[in-house]
C-alpha positions as CSV (number, residue, x, y, z in Angstrom):
1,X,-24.6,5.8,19.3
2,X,-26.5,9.1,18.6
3,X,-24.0,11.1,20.4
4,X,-20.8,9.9,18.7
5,X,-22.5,10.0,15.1
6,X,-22.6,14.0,16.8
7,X,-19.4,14.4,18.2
8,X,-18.6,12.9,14.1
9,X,-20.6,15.6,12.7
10,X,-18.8,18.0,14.9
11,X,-15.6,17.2,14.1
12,X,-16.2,17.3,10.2
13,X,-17.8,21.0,10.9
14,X,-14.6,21.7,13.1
15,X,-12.2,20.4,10.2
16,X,-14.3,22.6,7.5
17,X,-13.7,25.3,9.1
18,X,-10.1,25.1,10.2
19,X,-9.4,23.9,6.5
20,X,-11.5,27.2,5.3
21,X,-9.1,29.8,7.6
22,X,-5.9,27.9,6.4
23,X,-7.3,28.7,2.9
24,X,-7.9,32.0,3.7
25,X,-4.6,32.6,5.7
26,X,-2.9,31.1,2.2
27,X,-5.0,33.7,0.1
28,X,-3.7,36.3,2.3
29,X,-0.2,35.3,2.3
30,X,0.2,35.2,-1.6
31,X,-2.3,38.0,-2.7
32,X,-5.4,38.8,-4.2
33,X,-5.1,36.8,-7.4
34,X,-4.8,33.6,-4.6
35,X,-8.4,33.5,-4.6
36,X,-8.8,31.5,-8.2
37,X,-6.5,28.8,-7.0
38,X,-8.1,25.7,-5.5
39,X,-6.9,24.3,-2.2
40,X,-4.7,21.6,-3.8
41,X,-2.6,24.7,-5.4
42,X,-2.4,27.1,-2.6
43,X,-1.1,23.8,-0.6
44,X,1.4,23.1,-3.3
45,X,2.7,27.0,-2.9
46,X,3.6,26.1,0.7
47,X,6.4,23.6,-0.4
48,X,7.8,26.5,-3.0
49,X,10.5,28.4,-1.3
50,X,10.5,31.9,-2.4
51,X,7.1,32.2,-4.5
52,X,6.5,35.8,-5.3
53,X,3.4,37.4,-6.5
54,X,3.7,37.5,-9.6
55,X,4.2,33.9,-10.0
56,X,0.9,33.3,-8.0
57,X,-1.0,35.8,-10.7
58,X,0.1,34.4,-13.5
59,X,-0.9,30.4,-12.3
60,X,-4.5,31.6,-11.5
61,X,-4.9,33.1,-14.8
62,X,-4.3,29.6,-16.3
63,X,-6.4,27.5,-17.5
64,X,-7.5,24.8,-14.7
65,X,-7.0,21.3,-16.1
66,X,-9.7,18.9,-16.4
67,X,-10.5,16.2,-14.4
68,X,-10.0,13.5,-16.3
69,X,-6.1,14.7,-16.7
70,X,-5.4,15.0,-13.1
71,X,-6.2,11.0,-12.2
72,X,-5.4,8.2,-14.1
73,X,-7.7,5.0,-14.1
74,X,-5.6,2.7,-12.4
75,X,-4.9,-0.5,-14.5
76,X,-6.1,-3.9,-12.4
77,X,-3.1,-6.0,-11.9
78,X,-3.7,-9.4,-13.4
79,X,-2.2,-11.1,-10.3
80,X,0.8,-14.1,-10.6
81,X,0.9,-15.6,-13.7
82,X,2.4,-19.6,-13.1
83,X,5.3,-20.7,-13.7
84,X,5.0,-22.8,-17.1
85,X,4.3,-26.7,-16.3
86,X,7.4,-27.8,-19.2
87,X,10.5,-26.2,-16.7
88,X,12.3,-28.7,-14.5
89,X,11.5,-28.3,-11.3
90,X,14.2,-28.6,-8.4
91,X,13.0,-29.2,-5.4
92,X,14.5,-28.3,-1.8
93,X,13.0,-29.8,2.0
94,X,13.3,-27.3,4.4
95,X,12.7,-29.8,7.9
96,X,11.1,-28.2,10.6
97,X,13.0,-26.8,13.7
98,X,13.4,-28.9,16.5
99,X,11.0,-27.0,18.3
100,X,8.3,-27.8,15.6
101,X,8.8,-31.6,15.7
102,X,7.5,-31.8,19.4
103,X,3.9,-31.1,20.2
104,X,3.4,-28.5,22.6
105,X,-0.1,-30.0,24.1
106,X,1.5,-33.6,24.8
107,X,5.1,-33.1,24.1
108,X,5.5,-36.0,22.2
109,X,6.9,-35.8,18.1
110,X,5.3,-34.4,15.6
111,X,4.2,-36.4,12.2
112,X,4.5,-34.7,8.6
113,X,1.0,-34.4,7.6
114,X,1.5,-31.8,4.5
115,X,3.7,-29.6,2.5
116,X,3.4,-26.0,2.4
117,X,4.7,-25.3,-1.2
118,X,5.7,-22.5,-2.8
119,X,7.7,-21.4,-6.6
120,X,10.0,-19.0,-7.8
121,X,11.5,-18.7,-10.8
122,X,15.5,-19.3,-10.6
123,X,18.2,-19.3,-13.2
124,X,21.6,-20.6,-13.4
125,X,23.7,-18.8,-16.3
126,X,21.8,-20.5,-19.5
127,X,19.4,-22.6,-17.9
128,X,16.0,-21.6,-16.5
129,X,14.6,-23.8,-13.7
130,X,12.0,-23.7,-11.2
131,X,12.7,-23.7,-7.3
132,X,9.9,-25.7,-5.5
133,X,10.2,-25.6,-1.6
134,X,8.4,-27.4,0.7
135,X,8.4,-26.9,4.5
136,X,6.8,-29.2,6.7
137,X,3.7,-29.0,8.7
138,X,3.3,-31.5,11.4
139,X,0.6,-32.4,14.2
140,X,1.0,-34.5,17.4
141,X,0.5,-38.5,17.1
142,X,-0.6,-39.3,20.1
143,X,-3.3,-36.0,21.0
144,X,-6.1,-35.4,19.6
């Protein structure tokens, strides 16, 4: 355990320091006034074609934005709401395959114990409805 939470601590000192040259290989490529730009920016320079200089000096001599600007506070999403209770429901039985209606311990047929269920909102032209459909889930009769 003590040697791979090494070989970890390695690694992270190895990726420092290859991310530090490529930062330093960037600075190099696109000058001297490079240096004020963060890693995010010099990184964002690689995808410009044809960046000159002078376009470099003059984005390190603005103003960095703050933090708060950069990231959003992601909004928690309140989930599924249900279908309201006064829509008609329509409701289709999807059987089981053939292969489901045998047991596969005892091979003998299946019974319908339950109803996986599930609801979707449909609509014909005009008319809102809900689309209930069940599938069966069976279990042997005879096995335990």
């Amino acid at each position: 355990m003590e040697q791979l939470q090494k070989q970890l601590r390695w690694a992270e000192m190895r990726i420092q320091s290859l991310e530090e040259l490529l930062r330093l290989a960037r600075i190099a490529k696109y000058g001297p006034g490079s240096e004020k730009l963060n890693s995010a920016q010099l990184e964002l320079l690689e995808f410009e074609p044809g960046v000159s200089v002078e376009e470099v000096a003059a984005e390190s001599k603005r103003e960095p934005l703050p933090p708060a600007a950069t990231q959003k506070k992601r909004k928690t999403h309140p989930g599924r709401q249900t279908l309201p209770a006064d829509l008609p429901r329509v409701e289709r039985l999807l059987p089981s395959t053939p292969e489901q209606c045998t047991c596969r311990i005892c091979g003998g047929e299946t019974a319908v114990i339950s109803y996986e269920q599930s609801e979707q909102l449909d609509v014909k032209p005009a008319e809102y409805f809900v689309s209930v459909i069940k599938r069966e889930k069976r279990v042997g009769q005879t096995c335990e």
